[in-house]
PAMISE-116332 format. One record per residue (C-alpha): residue number from 1; chain; z, x, y. Coordinates in nm, 2 decimals. Layout:
<torses>
{k NUM; c A; z Z; x X; y Y}
...
</torses>
This chain:
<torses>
{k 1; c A; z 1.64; x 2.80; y 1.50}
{k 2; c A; z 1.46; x 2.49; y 1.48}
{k 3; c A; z 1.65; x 2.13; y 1.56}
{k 4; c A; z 1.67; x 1.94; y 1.25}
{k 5; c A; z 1.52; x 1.65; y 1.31}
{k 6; c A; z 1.81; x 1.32; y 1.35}
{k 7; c A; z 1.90; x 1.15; y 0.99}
{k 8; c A; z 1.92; x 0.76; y 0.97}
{k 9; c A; z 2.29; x 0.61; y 1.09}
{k 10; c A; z 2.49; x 0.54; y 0.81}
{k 11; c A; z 2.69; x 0.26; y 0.93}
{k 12; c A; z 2.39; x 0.07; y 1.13}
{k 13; c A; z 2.23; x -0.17; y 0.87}
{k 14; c A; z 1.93; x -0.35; y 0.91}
{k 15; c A; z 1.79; x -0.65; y 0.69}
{k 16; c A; z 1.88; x -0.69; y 0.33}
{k 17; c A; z 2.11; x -0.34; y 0.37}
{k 18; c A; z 1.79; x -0.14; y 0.47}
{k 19; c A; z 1.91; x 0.09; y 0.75}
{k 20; c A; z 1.72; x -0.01; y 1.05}
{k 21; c A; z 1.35; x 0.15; y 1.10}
{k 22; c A; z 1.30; x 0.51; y 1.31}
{k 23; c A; z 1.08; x 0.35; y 1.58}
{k 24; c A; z 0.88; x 0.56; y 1.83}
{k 25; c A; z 0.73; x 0.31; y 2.11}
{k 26; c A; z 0.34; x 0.38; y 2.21}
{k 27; c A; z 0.25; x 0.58; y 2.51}
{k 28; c A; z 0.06; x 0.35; y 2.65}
{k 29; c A; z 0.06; x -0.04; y 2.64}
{k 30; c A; z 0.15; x -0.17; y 2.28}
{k 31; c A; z -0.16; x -0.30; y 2.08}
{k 32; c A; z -0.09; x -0.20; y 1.76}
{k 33; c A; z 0.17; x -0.11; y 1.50}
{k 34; c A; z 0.15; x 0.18; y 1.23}
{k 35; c A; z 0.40; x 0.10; y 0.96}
{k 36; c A; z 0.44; x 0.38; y 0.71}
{k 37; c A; z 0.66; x 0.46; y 0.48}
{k 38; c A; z 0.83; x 0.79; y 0.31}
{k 39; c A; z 0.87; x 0.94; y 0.03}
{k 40; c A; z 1.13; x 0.95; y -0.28}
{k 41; c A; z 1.44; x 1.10; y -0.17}
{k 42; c A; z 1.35; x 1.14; y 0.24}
{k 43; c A; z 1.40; x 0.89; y 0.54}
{k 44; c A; z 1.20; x 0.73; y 0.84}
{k 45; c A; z 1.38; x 0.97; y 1.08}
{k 46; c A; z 1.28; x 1.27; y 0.87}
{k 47; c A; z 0.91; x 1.18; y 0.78}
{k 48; c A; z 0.83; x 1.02; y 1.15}
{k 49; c A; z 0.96; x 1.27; y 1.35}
{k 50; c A; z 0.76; x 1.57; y 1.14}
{k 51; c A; z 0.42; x 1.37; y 1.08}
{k 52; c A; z 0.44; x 1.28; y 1.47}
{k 53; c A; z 0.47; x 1.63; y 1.56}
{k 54; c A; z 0.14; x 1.74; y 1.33}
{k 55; c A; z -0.13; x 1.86; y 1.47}
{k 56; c A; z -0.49; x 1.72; y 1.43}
{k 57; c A; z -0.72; x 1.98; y 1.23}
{k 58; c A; z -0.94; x 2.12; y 1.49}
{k 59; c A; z -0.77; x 1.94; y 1.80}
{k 60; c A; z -0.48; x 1.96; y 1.98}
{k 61; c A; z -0.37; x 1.60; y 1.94}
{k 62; c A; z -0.11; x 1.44; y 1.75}
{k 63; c A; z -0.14; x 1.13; y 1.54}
{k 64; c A; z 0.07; x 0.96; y 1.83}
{k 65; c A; z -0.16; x 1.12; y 2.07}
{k 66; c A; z -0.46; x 0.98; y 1.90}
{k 67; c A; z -0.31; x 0.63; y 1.91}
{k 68; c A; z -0.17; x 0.62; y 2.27}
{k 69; c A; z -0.09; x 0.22; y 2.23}
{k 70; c A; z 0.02; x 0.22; y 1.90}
{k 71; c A; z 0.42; x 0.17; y 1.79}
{k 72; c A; z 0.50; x 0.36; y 1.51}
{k 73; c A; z 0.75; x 0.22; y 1.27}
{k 74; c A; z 0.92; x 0.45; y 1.01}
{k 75; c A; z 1.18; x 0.26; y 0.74}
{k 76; c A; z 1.45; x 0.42; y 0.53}
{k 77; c A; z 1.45; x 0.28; y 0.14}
{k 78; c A; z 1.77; x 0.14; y 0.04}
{k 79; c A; z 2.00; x 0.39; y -0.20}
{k 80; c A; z 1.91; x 0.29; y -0.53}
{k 81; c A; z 1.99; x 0.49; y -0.87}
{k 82; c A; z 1.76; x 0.71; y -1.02}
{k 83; c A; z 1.78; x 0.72; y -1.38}
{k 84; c A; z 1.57; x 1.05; y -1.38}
{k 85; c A; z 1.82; x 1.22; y -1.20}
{k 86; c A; z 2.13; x 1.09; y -1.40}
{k 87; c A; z 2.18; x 0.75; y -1.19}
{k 88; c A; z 2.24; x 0.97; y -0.86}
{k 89; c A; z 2.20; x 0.73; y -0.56}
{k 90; c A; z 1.88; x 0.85; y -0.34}
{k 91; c A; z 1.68; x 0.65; y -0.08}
{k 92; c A; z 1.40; x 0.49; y -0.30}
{k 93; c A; z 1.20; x 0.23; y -0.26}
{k 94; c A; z 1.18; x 0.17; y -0.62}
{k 95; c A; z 1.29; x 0.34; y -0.95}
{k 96; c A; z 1.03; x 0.52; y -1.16}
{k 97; c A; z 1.05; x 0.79; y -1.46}
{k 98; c A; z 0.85; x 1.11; y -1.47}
{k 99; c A; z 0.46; x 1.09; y -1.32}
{k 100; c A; z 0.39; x 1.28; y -1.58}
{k 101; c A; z 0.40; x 0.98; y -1.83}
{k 102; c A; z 0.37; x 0.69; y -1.55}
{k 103; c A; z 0.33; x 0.45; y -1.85}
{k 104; c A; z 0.71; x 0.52; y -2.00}
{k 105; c A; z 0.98; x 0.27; y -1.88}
{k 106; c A; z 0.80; x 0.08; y -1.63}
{k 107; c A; z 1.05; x -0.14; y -1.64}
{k 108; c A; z 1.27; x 0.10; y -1.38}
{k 109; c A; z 1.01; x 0.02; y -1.14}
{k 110; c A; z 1.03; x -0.39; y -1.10}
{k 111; c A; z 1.36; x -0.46; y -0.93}
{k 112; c A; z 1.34; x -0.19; y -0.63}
{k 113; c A; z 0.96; x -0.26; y -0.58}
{k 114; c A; z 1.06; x -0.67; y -0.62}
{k 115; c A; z 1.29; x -0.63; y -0.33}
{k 116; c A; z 1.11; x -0.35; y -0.15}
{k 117; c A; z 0.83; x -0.58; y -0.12}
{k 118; c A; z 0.97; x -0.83; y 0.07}
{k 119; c A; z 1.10; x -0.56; y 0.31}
{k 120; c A; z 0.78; x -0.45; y 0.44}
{k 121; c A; z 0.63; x -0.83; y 0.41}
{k 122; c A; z 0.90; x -0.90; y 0.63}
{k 123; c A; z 0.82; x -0.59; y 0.90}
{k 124; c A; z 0.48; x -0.66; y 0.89}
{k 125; c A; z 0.54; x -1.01; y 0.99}
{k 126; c A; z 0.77; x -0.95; y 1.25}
{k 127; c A; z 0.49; x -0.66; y 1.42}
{k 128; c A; z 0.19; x -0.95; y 1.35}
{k 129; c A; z 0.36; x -1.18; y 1.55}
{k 130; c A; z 0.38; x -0.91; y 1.86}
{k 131; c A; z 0.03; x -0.77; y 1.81}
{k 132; c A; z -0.16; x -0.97; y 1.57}
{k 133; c A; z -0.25; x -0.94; y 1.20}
{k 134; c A; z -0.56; x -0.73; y 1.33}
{k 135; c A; z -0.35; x -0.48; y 1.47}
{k 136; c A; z -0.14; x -0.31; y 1.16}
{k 137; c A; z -0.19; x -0.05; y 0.97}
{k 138; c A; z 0.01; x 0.01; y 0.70}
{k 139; c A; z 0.09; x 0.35; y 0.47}
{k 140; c A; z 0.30; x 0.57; y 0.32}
{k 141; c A; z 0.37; x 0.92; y 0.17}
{k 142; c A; z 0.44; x 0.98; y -0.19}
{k 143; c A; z 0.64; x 0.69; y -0.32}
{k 144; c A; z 0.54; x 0.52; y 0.04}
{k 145; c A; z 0.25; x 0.52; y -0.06}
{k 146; c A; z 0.29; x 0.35; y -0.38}
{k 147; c A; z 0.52; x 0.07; y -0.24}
{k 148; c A; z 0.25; x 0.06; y 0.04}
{k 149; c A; z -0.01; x 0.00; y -0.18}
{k 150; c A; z 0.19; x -0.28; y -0.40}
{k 151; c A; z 0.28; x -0.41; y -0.08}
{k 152; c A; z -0.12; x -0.44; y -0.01}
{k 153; c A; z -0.15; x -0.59; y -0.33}
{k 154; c A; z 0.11; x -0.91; y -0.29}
{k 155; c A; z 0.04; x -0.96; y 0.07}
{k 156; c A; z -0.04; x -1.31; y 0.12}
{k 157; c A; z -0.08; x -1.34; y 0.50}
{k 158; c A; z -0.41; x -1.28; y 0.74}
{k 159; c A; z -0.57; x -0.97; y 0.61}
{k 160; c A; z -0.51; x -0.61; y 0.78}
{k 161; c A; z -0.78; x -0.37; y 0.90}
{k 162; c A; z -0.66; x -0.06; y 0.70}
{k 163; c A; z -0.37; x 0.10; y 0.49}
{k 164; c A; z -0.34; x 0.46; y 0.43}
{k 165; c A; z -0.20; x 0.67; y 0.21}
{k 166; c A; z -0.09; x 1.03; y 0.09}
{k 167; c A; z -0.02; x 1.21; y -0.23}
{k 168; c A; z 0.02; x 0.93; y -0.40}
{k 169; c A; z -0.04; x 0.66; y -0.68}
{k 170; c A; z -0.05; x 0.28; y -0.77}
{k 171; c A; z 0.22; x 0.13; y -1.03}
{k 172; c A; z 0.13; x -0.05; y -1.30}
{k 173; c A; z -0.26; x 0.06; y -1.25}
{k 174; c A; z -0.33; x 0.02; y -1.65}
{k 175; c A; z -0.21; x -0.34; y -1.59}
{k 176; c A; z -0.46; x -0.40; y -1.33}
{k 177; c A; z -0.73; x -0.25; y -1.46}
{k 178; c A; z -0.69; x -0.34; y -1.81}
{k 179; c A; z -0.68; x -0.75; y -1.64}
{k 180; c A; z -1.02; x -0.66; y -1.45}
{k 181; c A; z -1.19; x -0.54; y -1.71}
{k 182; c A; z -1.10; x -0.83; y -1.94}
{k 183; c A; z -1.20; x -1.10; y -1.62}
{k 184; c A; z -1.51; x -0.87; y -1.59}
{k 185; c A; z -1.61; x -0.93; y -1.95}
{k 186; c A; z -1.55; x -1.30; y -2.00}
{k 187; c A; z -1.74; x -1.32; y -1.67}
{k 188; c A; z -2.06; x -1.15; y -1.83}
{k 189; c A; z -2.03; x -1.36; y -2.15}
{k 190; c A; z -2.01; x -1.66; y -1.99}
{k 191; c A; z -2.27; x -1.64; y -1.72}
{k 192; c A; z -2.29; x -1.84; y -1.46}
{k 193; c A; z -2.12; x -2.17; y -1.57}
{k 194; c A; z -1.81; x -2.00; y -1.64}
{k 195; c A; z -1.68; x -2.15; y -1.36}
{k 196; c A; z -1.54; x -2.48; y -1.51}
{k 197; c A; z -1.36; x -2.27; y -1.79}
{k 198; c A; z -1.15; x -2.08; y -1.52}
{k 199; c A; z -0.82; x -2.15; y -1.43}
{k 200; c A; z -0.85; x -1.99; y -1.13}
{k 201; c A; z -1.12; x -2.16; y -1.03}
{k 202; c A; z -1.05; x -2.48; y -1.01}
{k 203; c A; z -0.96; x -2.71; y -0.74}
{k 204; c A; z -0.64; x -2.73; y -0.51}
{k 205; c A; z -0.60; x -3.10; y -0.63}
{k 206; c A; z -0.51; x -2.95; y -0.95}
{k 207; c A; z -0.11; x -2.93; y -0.97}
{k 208; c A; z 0.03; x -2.57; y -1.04}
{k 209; c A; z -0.26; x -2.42; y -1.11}
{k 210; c A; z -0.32; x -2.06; y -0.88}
{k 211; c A; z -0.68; x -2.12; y -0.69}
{k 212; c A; z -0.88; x -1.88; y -0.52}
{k 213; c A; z -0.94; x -1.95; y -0.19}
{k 214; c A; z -1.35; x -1.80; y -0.17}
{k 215; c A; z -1.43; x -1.75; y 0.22}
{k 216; c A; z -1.16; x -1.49; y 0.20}
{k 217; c A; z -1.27; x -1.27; y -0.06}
{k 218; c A; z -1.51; x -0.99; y 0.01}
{k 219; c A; z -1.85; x -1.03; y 0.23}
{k 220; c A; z -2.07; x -0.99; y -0.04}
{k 221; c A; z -2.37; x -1.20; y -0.12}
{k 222; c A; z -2.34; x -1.54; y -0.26}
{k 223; c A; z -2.40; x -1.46; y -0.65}
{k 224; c A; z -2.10; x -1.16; y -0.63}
{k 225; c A; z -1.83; x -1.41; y -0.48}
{k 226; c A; z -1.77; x -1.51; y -0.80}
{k 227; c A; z -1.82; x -1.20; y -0.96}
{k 228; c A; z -1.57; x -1.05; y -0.75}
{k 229; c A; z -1.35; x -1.34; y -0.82}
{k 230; c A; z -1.33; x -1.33; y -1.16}
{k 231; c A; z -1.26; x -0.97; y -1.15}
{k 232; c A; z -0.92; x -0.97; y -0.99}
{k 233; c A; z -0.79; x -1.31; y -0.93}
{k 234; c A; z -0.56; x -1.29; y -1.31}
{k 235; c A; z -0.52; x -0.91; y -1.27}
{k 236; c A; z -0.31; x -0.99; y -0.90}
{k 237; c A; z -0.17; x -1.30; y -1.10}
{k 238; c A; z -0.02; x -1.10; y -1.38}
{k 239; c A; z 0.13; x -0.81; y -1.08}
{k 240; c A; z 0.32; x -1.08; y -0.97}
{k 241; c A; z 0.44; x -1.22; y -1.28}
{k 242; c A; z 0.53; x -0.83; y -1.38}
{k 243; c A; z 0.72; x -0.80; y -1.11}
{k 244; c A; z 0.89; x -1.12; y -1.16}
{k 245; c A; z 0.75; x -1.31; y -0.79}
{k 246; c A; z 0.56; x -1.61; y -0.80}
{k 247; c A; z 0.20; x -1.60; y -0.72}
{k 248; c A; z 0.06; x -1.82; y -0.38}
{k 249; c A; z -0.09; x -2.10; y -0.56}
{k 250; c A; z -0.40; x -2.05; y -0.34}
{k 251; c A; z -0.52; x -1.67; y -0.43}
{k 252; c A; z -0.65; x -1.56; y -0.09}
{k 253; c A; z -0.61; x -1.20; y -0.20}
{k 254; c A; z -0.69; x -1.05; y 0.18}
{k 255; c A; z -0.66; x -0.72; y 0.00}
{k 256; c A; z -1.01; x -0.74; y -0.07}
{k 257; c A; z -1.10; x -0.73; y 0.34}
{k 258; c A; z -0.88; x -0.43; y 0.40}
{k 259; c A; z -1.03; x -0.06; y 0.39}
{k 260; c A; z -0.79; x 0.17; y 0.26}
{k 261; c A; z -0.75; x 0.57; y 0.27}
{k 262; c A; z -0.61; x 0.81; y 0.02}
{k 263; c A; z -0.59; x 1.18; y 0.04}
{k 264; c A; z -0.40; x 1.39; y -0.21}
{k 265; c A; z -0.38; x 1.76; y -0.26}
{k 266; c A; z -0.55; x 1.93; y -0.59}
{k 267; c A; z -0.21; x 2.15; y -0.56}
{k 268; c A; z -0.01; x 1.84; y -0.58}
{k 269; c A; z 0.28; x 1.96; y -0.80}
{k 270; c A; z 0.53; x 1.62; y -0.83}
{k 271; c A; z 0.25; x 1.36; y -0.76}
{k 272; c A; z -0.05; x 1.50; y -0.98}
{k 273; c A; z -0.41; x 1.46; y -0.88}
{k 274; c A; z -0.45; x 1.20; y -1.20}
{k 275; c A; z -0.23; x 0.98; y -1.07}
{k 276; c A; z -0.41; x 0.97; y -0.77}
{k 277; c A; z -0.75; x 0.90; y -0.99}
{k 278; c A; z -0.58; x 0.62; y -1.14}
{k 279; c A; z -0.54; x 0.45; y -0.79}
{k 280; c A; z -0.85; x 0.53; y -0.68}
{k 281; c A; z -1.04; x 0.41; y -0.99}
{k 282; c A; z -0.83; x 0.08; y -1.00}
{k 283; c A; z -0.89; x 0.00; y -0.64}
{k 284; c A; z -1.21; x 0.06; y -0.67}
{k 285; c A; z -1.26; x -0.18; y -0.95}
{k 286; c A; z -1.12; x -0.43; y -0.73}
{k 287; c A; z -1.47; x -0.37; y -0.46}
{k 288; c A; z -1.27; x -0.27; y -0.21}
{k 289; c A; z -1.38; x -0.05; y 0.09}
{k 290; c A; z -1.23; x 0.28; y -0.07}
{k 291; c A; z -1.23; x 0.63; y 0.11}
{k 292; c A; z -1.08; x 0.90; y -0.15}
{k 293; c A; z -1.06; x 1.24; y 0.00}
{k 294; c A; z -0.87; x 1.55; y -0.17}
{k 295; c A; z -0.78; x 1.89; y -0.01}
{k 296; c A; z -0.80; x 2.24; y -0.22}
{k 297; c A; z -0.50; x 2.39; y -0.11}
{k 298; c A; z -0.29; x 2.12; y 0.00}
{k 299; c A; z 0.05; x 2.04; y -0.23}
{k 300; c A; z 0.26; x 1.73; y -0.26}
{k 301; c A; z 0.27; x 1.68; y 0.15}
{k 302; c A; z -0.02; x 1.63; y 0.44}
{k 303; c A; z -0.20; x 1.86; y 0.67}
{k 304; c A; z -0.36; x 1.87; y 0.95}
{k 305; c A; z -0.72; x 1.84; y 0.78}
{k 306; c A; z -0.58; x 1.53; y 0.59}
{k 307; c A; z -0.44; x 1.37; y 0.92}
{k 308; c A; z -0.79; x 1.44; y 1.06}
{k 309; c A; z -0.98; x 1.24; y 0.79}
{k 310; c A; z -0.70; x 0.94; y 0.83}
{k 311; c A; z -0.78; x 0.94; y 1.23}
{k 312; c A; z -1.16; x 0.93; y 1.15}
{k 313; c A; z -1.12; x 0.69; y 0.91}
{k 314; c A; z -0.88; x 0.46; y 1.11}
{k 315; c A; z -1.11; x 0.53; y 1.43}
{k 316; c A; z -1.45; x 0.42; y 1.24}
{k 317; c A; z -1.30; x 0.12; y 1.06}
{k 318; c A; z -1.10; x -0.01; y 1.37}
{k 319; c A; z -1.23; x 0.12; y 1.67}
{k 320; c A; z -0.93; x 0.15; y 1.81}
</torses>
């Protein structure tokens, strides 16, 4: 019979009443740090310990194996209630209703993810200041994934070579998109002196206004800076007014640097492929450097094919 894999302690707490992380230490010297994060309902014990112990598709080596100097860091979501399941207390890093209608009671969502998201801001600066902000990858499965991706989103420190994720989808996408889409357009009406008439524009001498800082937005040519700045700057304003956090007043939005993986299964039966259109489309808006990969016969979970791609993807956009 195979050995269930160990569950998180219930009486050792970490920060905030998250139980403390399911950590397995590199094989080799530390040089980076993988945080990734599980899904509705599971633990970091749970998901580490079975992701670890995945084969490659078409190798022998495990993602560990693959990463000999990386730490890998698996949190546990704090119990929260799940309205969906008549207020029953599950790990969750955030409540949502049914994906089948992502747009109903988004409200459920802005508390846990509020909260969630200073969590893993918090991890990831504790691992930067061991290995550098060049050395994290961040990612998740499911639900992971979406707080992952929020997390992405609001992060407001030195940008991070990649984030990765599985199976899953981005909250409050309409939101987003809808906001690029309306930057996009004022942008094309107004042409090239719009640049006065933006808000988020203007300069850091102006008092409580949010500016964009433009050597960190994406390397693109001089004439799509401020396309690309327009595009996004009010969309990641109004995320963090949703989720009731208060935007940087300098918009660095580092996001924009940070390659980012997502592989979901066409069987996917409690994350459905939509949702995971809806990420991908919104992401993409944003110019980011977006790899979108989906497997035929793969449900709501990853394979060995999946964790393949994610290697060559990390591999090419790392070099680790």
């Amino acid at each position: 019979m195979a050995t269930r894999p160990p569950r998180p302690p219930r009486s050792r707490k970490g920060r905030d009443g998250y139980p403390e992380p399911f950590v397995v230490t590199p094989k080799s010297e530390h040089r980076q740090t993988f945080i990734l994060l599980h899904g509705r309902g599971s633990n970091g014990p749970v998901f580490g310990s079975g992701l670890l112990a995945t084969p490659l598709a078409g190798s022998s080596l495990t993602l560990q194996e693959a990463f000999p100097h990386a730490k890998f860091v698996f949190p546990t979501a704090s119990l929260r209630r799940a309205r969906i399941y008549k207020r029953s207390r599950i790990t969750q890093w955030f409540d949502h209703w049914t994906l089948d209608a992502p747009l109903q009671m988004q409200e459920l969502q802005i508390d846990g993810l509020r909260e969630s998201l200073a969590f893993v801001h918090g991890l990831m600066r504790e691992e930067i200041d061991v290995v550098g902000s060049g050395n994290i990858v961040l990612g998740g499965l499911s639900q992971g994934c979406a707080a992952a991706l929020v997390s992405l989103l609001t992060w407001s420190g030195e940008p991070i070579p990649a984030v990765v994720g599985m199976c899953g989808w981005l909250p409050f996408h309409k939101m987003l998109q809808d906001g690029i889409n309306h930057d996009k357009k004022n942008s094309e009406a107004a042409g090239d002196d719009s640049d006065g008439d933006d808000p988020f524009l203007r300069s850091q001498e102006d008092d409580g206004q949010h500016v964009f800082a433009e050597e960190t937005s994406v390397d693109l040519g001089a004439a799509k800076v401020e396309i690309a700045t327009n595009n996004c700057c009010s969309a990641i304003v109004s995320l963090f007014e949703e989720l009731d956090m208060v935007p940087p007043k300098i918009m660095q939005m580092p996001f924009l640097k940070t390659p980012i993986f997502l592989g979901h299964g066409m069987q996917d039966e409690k994350v459905p492929i939509e949702r995971g259109h809806e990420a991908r489309d919104c992401l993409a808006a944003f110019e980011v450097d977006l790899t979108w990969k989906t497997y035929e016969r793969l449900g709501h979970w990853y394979s060995g094919e999946l964790l393949a791609d994610l290697t060559q993807f990390l591999k090419q956009k790392t070099g680790w």
